[in-house]
C-alpha positions as CSV (number, residue, x, y, z in Angstrom):
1,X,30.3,120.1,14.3
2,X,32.7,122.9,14.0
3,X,35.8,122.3,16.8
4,X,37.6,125.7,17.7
5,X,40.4,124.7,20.0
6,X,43.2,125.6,17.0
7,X,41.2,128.5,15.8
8,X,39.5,129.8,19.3
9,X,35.7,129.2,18.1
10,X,33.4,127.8,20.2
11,X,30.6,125.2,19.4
12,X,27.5,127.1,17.7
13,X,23.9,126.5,16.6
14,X,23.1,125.5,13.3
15,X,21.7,128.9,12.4
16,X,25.5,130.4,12.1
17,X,27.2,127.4,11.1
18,X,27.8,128.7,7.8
19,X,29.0,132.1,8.9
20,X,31.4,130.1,11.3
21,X,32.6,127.7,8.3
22,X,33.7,130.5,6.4
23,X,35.7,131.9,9.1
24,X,37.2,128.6,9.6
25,X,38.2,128.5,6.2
26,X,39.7,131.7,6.3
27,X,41.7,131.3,9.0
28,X,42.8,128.0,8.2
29,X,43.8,129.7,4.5
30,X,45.7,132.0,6.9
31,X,47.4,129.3,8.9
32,X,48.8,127.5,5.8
33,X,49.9,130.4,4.1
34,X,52.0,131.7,7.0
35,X,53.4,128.1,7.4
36,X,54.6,128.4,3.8
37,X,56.1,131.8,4.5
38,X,57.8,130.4,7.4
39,X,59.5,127.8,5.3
40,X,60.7,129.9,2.5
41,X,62.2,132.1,5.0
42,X,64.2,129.3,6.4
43,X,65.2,127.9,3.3
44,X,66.2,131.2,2.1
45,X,68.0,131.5,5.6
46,X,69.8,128.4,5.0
47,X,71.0,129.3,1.5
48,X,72.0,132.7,2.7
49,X,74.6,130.9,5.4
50,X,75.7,128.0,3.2
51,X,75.3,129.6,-0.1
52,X,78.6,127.3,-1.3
53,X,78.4,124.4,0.7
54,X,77.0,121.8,-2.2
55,X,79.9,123.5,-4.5
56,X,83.2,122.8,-2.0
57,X,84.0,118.3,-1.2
58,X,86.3,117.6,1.1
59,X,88.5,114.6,-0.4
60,X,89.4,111.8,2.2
61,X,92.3,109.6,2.0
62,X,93.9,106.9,4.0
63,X,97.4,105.7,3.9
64,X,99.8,103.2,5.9
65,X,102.9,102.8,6.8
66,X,106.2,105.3,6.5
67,X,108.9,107.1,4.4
68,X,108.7,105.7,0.6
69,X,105.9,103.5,0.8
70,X,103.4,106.1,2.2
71,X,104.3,109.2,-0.1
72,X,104.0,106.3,-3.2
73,X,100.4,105.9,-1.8
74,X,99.9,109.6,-2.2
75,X,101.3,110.3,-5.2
76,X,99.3,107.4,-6.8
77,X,95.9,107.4,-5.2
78,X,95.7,111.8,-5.7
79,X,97.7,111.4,-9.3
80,X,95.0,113.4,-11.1
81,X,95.1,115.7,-8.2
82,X,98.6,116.3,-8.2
83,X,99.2,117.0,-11.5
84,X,96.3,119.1,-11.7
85,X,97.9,121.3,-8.6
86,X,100.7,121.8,-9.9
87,X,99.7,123.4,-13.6
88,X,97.8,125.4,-10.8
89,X,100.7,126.4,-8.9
90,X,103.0,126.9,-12.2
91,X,100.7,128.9,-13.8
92,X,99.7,131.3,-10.2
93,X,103.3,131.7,-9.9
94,X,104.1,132.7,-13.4
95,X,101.5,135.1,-13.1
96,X,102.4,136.8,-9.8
97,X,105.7,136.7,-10.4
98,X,105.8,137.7,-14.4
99,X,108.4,135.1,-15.0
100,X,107.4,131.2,-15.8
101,X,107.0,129.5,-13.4
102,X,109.9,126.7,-14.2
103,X,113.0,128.9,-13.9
104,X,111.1,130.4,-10.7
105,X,111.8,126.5,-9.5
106,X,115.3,126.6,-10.6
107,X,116.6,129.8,-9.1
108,X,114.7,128.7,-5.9
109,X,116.6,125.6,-5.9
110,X,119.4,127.4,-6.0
111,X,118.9,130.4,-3.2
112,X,117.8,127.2,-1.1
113,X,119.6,124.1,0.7
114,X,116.6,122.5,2.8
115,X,117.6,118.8,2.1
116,X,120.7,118.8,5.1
117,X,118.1,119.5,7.9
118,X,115.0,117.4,6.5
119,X,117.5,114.4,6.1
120,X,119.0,115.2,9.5
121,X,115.0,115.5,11.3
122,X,112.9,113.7,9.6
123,X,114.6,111.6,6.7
124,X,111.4,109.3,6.2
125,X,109.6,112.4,4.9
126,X,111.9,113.7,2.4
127,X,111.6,109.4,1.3
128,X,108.2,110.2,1.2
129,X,108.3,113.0,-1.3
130,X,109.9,110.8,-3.6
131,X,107.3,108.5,-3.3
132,X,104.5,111.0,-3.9
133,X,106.8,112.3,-6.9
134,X,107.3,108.8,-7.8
135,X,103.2,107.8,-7.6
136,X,102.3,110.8,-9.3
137,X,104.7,111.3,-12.3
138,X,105.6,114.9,-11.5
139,X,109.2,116.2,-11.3
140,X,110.5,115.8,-7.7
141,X,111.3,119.3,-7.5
142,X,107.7,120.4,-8.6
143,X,106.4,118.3,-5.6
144,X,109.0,119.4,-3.3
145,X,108.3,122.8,-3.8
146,X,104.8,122.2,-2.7
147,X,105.7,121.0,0.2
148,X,107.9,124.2,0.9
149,X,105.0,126.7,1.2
150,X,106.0,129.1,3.4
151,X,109.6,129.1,2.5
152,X,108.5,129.7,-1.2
153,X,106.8,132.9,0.5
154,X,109.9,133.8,2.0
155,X,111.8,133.4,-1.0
156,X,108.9,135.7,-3.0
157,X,108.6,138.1,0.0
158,X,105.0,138.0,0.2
159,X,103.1,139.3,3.1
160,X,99.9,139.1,1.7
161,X,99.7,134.9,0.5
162,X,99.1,133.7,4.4
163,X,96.2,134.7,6.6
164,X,96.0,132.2,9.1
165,X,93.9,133.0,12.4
166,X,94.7,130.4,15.0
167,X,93.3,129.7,19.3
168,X,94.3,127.1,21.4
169,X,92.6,127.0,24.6
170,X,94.3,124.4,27.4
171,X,91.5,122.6,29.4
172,X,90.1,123.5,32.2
173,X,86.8,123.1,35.1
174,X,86.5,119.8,33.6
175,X,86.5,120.8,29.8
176,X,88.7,119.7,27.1
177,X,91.5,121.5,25.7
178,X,90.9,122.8,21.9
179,X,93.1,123.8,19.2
180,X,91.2,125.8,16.1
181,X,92.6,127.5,12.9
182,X,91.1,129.3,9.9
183,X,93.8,127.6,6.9
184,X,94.0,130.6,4.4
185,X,95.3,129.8,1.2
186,X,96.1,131.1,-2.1
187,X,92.7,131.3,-4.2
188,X,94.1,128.1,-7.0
189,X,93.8,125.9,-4.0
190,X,90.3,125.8,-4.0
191,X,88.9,122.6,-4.6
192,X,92.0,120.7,-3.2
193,X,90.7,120.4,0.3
194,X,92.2,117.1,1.7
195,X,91.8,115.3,5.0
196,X,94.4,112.7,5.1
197,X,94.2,110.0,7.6
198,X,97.8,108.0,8.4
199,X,97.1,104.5,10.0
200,X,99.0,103.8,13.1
201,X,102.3,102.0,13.3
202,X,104.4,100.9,16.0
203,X,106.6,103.6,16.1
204,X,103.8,106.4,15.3
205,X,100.3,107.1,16.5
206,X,97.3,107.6,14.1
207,X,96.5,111.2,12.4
208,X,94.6,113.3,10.8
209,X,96.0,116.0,8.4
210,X,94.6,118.5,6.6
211,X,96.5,118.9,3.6
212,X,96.0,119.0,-0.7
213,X,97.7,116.6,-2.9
214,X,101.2,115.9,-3.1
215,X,101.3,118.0,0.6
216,X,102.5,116.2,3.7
217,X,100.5,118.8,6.1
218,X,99.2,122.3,6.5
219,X,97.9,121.5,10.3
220,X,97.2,118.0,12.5
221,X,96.2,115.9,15.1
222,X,97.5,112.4,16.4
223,X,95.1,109.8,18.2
224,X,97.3,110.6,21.7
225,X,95.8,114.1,21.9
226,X,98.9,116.0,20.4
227,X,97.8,118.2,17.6
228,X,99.5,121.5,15.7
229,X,98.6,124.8,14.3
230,X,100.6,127.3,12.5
231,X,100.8,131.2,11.7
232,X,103.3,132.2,9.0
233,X,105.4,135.6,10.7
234,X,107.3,136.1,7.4
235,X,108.4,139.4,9.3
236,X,110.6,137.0,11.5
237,X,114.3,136.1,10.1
238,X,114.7,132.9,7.9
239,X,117.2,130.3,7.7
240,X,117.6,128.7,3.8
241,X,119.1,125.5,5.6
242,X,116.5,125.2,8.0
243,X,113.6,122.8,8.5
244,X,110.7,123.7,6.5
245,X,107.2,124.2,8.3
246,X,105.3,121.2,7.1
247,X,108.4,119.0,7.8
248,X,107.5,120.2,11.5
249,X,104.4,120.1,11.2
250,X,104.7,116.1,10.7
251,X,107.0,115.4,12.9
252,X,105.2,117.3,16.3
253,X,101.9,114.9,15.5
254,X,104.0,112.2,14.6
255,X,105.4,112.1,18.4
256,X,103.2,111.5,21.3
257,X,105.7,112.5,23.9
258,X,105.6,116.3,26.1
259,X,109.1,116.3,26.6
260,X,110.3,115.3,22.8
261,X,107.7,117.9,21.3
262,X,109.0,121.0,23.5
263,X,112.3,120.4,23.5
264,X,112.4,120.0,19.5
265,X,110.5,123.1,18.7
266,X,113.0,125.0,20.7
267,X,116.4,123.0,19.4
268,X,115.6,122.7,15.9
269,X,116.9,125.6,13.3
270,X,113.8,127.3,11.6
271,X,113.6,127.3,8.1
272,X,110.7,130.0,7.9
273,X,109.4,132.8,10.7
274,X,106.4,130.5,12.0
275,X,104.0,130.8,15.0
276,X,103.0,127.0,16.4
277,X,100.5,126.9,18.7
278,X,100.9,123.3,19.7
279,X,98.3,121.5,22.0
280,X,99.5,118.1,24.1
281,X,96.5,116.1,26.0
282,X,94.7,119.4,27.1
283,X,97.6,121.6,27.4
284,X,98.5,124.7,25.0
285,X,101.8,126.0,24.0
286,X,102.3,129.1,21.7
287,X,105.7,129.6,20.0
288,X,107.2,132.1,18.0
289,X,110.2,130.6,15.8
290,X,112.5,132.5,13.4
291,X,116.1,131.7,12.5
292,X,117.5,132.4,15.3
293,X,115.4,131.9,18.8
294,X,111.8,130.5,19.3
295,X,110.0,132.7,22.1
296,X,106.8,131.2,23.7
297,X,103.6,133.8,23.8
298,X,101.7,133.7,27.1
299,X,99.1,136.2,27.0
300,X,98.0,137.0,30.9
301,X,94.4,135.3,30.3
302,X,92.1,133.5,33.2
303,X,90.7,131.5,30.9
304,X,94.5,130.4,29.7
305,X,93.5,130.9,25.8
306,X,96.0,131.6,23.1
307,X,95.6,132.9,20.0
308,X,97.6,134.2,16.8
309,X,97.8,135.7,13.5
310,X,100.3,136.8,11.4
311,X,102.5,139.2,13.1
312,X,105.0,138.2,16.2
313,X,103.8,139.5,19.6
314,X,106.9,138.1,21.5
315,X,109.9,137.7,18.9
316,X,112.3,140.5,17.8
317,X,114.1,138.4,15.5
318,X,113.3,140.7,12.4
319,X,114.0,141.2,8.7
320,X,115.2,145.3,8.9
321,X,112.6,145.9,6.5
322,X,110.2,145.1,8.7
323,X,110.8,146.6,11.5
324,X,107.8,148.1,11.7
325,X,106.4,145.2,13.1
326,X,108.8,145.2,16.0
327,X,107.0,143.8,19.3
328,X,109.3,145.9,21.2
329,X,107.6,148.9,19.2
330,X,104.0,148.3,21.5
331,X,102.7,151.9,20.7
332,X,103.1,151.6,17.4
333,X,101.9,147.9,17.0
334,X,98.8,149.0,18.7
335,X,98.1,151.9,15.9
336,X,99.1,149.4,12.7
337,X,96.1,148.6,10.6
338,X,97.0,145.7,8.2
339,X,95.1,142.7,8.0
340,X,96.9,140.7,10.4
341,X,96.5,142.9,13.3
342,X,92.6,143.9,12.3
343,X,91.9,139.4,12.9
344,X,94.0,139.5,16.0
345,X,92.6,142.4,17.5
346,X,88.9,140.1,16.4
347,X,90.1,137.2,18.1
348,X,91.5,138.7,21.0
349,X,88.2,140.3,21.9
350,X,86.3,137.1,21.8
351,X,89.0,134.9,23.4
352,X,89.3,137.5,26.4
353,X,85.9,138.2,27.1
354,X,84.7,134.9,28.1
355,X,85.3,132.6,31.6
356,X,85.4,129.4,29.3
357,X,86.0,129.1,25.8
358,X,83.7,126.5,24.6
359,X,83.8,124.8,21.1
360,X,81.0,127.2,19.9
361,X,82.8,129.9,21.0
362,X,85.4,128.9,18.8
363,X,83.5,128.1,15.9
364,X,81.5,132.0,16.2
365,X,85.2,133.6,16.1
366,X,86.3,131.3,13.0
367,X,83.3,132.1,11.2
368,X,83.7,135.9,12.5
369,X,83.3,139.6,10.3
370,X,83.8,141.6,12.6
371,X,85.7,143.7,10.1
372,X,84.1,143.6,6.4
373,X,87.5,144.1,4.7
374,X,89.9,142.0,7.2
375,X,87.9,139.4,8.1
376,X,89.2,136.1,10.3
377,X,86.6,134.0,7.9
378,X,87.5,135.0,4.0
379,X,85.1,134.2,1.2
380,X,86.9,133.0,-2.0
381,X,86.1,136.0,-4.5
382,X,89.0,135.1,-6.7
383,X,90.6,138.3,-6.7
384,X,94.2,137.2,-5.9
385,X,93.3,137.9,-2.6
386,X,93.6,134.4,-0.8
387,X,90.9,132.9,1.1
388,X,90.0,130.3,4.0
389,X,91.1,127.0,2.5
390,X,89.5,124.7,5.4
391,X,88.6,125.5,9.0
392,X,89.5,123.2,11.8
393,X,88.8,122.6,15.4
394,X,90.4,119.8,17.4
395,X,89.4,118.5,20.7
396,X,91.9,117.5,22.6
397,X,89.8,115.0,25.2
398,X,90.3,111.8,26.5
399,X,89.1,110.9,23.1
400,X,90.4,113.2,20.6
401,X,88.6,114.5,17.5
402,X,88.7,116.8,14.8
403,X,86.0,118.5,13.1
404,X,86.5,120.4,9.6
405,X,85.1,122.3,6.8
406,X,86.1,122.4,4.0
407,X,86.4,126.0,2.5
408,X,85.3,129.5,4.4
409,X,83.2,128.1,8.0
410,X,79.9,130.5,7.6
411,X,79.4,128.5,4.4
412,X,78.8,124.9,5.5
413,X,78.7,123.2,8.7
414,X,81.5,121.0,10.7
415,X,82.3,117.8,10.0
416,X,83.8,115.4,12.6
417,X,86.1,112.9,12.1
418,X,87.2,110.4,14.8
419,X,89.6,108.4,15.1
420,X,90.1,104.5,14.6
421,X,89.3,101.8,17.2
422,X,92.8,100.7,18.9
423,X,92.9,96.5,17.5
């Protein structure tokens, strides 16, 4: 008996069974062929958005206590790593620069005095870049000078090495508070993707860094909901006896206090032009810092969002060559068409547009295009170019998390990391 519920034919006498068996068959041929279509097409779909996501790990590392002992951790577990970084680094900077890469170091050194304030702010980190040095048998100064990033940039005067795109939205009707950042990095740095988890102590909460070896940070979040983003403004005045960004970096997520975290983004003396967005149990702060003053950015949302690039919307606190990028100048900040200002303008659009920011929200505008040639998510074509190192978003609930991918966002999917069970 032929059944035609699937296929819509009805019972029939013997007489036309055979006539009915054959278009049975040929339906059912039908059927299975446009099944298989179906699933090539989604397979092809799913290469198509993660073409790169079996090619990029992200490396996870966990380390205890503080100072010495932690940065020995480092430098010993990521040894391989480390050294491997830094012939990467020598041999980027010898080629940018036309000069090698060891008396770049030296005459750094010397334009630079960084180790007053870091001893003065946060003295167990500079102990723990001995360690790491110590752990991975590299030369201090060719770890340190990892760990000075953006000041290095300021030191090379190169706009084009940083194109961070970064939101915070504060919670609200119930919803957590988020903070999210596209990490774009030089191109050598792919590969070095890190997610380094620091145990809890007495005197400091658990976190979650994103980093590379022999780095202390590039952006983080503590267990108490207080996490930190950062834009380089390399437009903004520097200080050569400052604090270095990733020495800030540590030392917001390493505090779980309101009052401590606000007031020492505004006392301390900025090493590098910087934009923080800086998010503390559901609330968002936005801060521009250069040598001289920090300036908080509200931008007059309902939904409370902020969001940043790389060029200051609040600070005037400029280099005189750039005064282009004045924000005084509004007219003529408006009409610039650099990178920077194409991703704002991206972000803006999407943050602005919507009652609530959700987390998907966030994730569509880090994995955004909306411009082919200035795009907030940047594919690593190895052309000198830079791209998105890691993408991050934090949630900063009762419970916080993090979720990250490794590498440009469109390529892969998000991968959440929680934190530890309090003992």
């Amino acid at each position: 008996m032929v059944h035609g519920n699937m296929f819509g034919i009805k019972k029939q006498s013997m007489k036309y069974r055979p006539i009915v068996r054959y278009l049975h068959n040929m339906q059912l041929n039908d059927f299975i062929i446009m099944k298989k279509r179906l699933l090539i097409i989604g397979i092809l779909f799913s290469i198509g958005c993660f073409a790169q996501e079996s090619d990029r790990a992200l490396k996870r590392v966990s380390f205890s206590g503080t100072g010495y002992k932690l940065g020995l951790q480092h430098g010993t577990e990521l040894k391989e790593e480390i050294e491997a970084i830094v012939s990467a680094w020598k041999k980027n900077t010898s080629k940018q620069l036309g000069k090698d890469a060891d008396k770049v170091v030296a005459d750094f050194f010397e334009y630079s005095d960084f180790t007053k304030a870091i001893k003065q702010w946060t003295p167990e980190l500079y102990e723990e870049i001995i360690g790491i040095s110590d752990g991975s048998e590299q030369k201090f100064r060719d770890v340190f000078v990892l760990n000075l990033l953006d000041e290095f940039w300021v030191y090379v005067n190169n706009i084009h090495n940083h194109h961070c795109s970064g939101m915070g939205v504060p919670a609200l009707n119930g919803n957590p508070g988020y903070l999210s950042q596209n990490m774009d990095l030089e191109n050598y740095t792919d590969g070095f993707q890190v997610l380094m988890r620091l145990k809890r102590t007495k005197k400091q909460p658990e976190q979650l860094i994103l980093t590379h070896p022999g780095l202390i940070a590039l952006n983080g979040l503590n267990e108490n909901g207080v996490g930190v983003c950062v834009n380089t403004l390399i437009q903004l005045r520097a200080a050569a006896n400052g604090l270095p960004v990733a020495f800030i970096i540590r030392k917001i997520i390493g505090t779980s206090n309101k009052k401590e975290v606000l007031h020492f983004i505004r006392k301390v003396k900025h090493a590098s032009g910087q934009n923080y967005i800086i998010g503390i149990q559901g609330e968002v702060f936005d801060f521009e810092a250069s040598a001289n003053k920090v300036v908080r950015f509200i931008p007059a949302n309902k939904n409370g969002t902020v969001y940043h690039t790389n060029h200051p919307l609040m600070n005037n606190d400029l280099k005189p060559w750039f005064e282009a990028y004045n924000p005084d100048l509004i007219k003529e900040q408006n009409s610039l068409k650099t990178d920077s200002h194409y991703r704002f303008r991206a972000i803006e659009k999407r943050m602005t547009t919507q009652k609530e920011v959700t987390e998907q929200s966030l994730i569509n505008a880090l994995r955004s295009k909306d411009n082919n040639k200035n795009p907030v998510c940047k594919t690593n074509n190895k052309n000198g170019q830079g791209f998105t190192f890691a993408s991050v978003v934090m949630t900063l609930s009762e419970k916080p998390y993090l979720q990250i991918v490794p590498g440009p966002p469109d390529e892969s999917e998000f991968i959440r990391v929680d934190f530890s069970k309090a003992k």
